[in-house]
C-alpha positions as CSV (number, residue, x, y, z in Angstrom):
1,X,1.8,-62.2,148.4
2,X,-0.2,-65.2,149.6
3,X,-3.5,-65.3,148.9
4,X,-5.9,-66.6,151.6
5,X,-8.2,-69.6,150.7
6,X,-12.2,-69.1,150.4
7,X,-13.8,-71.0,152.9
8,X,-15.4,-74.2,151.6
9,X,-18.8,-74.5,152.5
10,X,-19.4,-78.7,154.0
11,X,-22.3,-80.0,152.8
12,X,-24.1,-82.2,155.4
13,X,-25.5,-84.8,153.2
14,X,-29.2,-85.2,153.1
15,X,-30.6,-88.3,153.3
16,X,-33.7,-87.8,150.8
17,X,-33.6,-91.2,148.5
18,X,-36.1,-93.7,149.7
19,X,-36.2,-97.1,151.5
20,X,-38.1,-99.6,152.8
21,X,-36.7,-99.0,156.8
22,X,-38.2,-100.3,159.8
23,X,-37.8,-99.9,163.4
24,X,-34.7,-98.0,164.8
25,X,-33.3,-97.1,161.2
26,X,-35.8,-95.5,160.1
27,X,-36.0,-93.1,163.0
28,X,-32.5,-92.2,163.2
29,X,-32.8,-91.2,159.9
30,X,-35.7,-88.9,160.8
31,X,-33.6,-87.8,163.4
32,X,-30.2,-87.4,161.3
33,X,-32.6,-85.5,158.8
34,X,-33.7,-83.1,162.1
35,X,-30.2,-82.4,163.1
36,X,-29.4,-81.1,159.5
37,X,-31.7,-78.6,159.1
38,X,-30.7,-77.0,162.7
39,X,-26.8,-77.3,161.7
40,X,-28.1,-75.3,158.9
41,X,-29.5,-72.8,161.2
42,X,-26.2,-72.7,162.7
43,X,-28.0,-74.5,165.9
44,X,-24.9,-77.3,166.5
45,X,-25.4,-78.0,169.9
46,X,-29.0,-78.8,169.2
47,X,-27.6,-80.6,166.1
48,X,-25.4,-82.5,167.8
49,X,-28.0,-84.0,170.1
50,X,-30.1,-85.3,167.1
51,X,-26.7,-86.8,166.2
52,X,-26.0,-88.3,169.2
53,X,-29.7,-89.7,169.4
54,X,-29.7,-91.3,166.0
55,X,-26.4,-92.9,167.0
56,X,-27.8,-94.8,170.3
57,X,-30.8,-95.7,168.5
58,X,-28.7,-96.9,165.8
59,X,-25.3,-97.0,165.7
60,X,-24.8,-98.2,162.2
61,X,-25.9,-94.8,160.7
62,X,-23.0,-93.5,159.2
63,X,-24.9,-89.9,158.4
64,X,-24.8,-89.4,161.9
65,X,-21.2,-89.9,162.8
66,X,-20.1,-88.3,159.7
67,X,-22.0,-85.0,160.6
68,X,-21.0,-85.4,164.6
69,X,-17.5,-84.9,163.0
70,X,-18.6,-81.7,161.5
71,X,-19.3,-80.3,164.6
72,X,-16.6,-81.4,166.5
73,X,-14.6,-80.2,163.3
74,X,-16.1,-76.7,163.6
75,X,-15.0,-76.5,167.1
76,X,-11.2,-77.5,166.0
77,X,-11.7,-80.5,168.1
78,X,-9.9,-82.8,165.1
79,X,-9.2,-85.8,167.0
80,X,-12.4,-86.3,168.2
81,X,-13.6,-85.4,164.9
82,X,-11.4,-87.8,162.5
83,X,-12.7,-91.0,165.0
84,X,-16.5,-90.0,163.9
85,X,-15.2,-90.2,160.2
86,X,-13.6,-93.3,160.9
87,X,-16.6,-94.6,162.6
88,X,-18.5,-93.6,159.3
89,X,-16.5,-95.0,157.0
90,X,-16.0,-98.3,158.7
91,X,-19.6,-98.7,158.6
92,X,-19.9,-97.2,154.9
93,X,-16.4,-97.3,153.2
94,X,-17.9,-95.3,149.9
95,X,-19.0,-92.5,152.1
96,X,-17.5,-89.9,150.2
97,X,-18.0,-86.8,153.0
98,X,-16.1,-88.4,155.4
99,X,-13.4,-88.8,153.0
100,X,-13.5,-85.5,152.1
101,X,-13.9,-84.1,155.3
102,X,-10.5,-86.0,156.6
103,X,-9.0,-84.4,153.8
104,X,-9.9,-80.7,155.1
105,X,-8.7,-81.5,158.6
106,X,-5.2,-82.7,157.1
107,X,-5.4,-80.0,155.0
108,X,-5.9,-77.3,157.7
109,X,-3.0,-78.8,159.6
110,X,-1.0,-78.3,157.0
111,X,-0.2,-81.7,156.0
112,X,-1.0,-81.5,151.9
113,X,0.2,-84.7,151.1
114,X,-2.3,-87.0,153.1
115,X,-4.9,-84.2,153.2
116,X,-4.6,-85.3,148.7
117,X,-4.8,-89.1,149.9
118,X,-8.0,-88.5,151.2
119,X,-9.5,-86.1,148.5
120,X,-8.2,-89.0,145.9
121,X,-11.0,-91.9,148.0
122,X,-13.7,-89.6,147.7
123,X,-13.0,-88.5,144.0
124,X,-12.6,-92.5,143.4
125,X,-15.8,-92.8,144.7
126,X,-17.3,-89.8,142.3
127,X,-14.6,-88.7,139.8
128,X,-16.9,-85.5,139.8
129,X,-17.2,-84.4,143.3
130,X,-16.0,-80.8,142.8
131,X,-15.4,-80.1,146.5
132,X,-12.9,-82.8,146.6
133,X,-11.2,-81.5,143.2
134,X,-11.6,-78.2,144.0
135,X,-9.9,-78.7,147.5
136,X,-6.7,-81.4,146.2
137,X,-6.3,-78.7,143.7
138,X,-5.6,-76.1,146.5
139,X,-3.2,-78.5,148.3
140,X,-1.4,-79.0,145.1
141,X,-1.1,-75.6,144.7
142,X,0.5,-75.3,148.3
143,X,2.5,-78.4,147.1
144,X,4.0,-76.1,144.2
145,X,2.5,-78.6,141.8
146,X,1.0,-76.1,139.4
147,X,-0.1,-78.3,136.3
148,X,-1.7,-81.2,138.4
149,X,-3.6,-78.0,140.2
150,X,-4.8,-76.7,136.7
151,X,-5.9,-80.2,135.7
152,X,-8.2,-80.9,138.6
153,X,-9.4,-77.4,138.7
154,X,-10.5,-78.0,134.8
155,X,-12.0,-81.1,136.0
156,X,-14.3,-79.6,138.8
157,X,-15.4,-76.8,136.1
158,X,-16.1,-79.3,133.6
159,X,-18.8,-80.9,136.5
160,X,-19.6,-77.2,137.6
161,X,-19.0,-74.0,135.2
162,X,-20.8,-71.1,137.6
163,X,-18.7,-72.6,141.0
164,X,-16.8,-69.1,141.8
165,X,-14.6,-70.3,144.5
166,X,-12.7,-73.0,141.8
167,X,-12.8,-70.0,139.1
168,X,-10.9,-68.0,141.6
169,X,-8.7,-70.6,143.1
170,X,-7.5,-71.5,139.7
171,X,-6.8,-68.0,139.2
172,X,-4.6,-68.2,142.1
173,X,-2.5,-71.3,140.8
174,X,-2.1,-68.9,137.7
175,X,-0.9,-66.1,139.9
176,X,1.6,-67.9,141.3
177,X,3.1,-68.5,137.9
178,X,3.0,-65.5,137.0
179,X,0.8,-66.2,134.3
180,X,-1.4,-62.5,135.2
181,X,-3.4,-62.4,132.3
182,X,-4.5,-65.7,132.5
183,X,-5.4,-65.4,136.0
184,X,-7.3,-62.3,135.4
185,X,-9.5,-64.2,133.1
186,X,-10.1,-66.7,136.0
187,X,-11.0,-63.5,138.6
188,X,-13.7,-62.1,136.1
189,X,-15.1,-65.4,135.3
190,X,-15.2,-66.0,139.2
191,X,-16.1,-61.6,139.5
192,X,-19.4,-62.9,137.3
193,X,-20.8,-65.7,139.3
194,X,-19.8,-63.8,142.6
195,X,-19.7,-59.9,142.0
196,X,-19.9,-58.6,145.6
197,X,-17.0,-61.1,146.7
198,X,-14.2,-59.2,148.4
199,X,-11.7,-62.0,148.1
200,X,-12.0,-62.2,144.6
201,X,-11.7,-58.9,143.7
202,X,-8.4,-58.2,146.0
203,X,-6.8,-61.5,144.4
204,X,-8.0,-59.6,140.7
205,X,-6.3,-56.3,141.8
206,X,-3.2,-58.6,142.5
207,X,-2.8,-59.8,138.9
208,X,-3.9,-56.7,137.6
209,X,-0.9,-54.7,139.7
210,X,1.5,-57.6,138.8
211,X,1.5,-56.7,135.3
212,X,1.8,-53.0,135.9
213,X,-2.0,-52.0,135.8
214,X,-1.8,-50.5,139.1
215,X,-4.6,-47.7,138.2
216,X,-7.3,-50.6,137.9
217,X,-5.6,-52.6,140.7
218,X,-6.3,-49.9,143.3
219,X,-10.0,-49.7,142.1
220,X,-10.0,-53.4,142.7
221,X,-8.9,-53.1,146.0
222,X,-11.0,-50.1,146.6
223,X,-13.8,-52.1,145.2
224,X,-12.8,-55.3,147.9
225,X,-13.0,-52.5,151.0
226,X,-16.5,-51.0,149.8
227,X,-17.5,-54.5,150.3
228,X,-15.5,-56.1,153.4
229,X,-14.0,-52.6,155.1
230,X,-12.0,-54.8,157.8
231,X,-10.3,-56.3,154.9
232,X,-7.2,-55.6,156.2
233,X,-4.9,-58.3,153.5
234,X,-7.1,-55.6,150.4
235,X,-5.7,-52.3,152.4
236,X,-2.6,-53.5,152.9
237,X,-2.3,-53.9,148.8
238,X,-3.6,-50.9,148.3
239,X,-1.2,-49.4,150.4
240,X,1.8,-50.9,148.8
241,X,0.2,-50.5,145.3
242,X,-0.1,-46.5,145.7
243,X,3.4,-46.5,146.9
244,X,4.5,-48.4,143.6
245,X,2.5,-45.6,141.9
246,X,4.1,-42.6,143.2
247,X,8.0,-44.3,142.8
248,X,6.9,-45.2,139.2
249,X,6.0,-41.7,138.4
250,X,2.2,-43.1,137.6
């Protein structure tokens, strides 16, 4: 059973450290600044336009193309998208979001191996960016490359302790090992940061039900439906857990 990824949240960098700007600069980054809080309303065609503003007034502010791509990411438009993050990083090579967020478009397309490439520039640029660490060690884990998963998931904890989604995806790497116990100590560590996540406590009814605890698995998965009732991946395991019940006499 494949488990199905948490969505990462982007952060749109904020630009809040201070400079001595003048002229077009400085507005654009007044304007960049604008456009983030209304993508964080979820307002991106409004965003976009702040975006697009800053950019003609100044096209050298990498912010701005870097969270044009965003958008244009959001919508699946990737081409379009991957030209802004070029456009950003030739004007700031150590802009460490627009390596990042090349690495989730190669990633949703399925290509692991370059989506890893570009995870490894940003985490070059901050060897504790937990996004990046978090997200290479999800492509490794598609890439069957369990230990190098572990390692970078230990790494992002080490930077970040209460991050639920790298606490759960590690429990997933452990999963696939069938290492259940151990990922069942990843699910509750994750279950206490994030209690009333759905995701987190089908994937815990997994583990529990691949080492024969199908009682508790089923409340698991009962638990995941109280919270997400269109959960259809957390009926489906209940469904074929119940079944297991009844052959096994349980």
């Amino acid at each position: 059973m494949y488990f199905k990824r948490l969505i990462l949240t982007v952060i749109i960098v904020m630009v809040t450290f201070s400079l001595s700007l003048a002229g077009p600069a400085e507005e654009a980054e007044t304007l960049v600044d604008r456009g983030n809080e209304l993508y964080n309303q979820g307002k991106y065609d409004e965003a976009m336009k702040y975006y697009d503003k800053a950019i003609e007034i100044y096209p050298q502010e990498h912010y701005a193309w870097n969270n044009k791509g965003l958008i244009l990411h959001d919508r699946g438009n990737y081409e379009e998208a991957i030209k802004c993050y070029d456009k950003a990083l030739e004007i700031d090579p150590m802009n460490m979001y627009a390596w990042y967020n090349k690495g989730l478009i190669m990633e949703e397309k399925g290509k692991y191996e370059e989506a890893i490439q570009f995870y490894d520039r940003a985490i070059d640029i901050f060897s504790f960016y937990t996004y990046a660490l978090n997200s290479k060690g999800v492509c490794l884990t598609k890439l069957e490359r369990y230990e190098e998963a572990i390692v970078c998931y230990n790494k992002a904890l080490k930077a970040d302790s209460k991050d639920s989604e790298t606490w759960n995806n590690m429990g997933i790497t452990l999963y696939k090992q069938k290492k259940y116990s151990e990922s069942l100590e990843c699910f509750n560590k994750a279950l206490e940061i994030d209690e009333k996540n759905a995701e987190i406590w089908n994937n815990k009814g997994l583990s529990l039900a691949g080492q024969g605890e199908y009682k508790e698995a089923v409340k698991c998965y009962d638990r995941a439906l109280e919270l997400k009732p269109e959960y259809k991946e957390a009926n489906k395991n209940r469904d074929e857990t119940l079944k297991l019940m009844k052959e096994g006499g349980k």
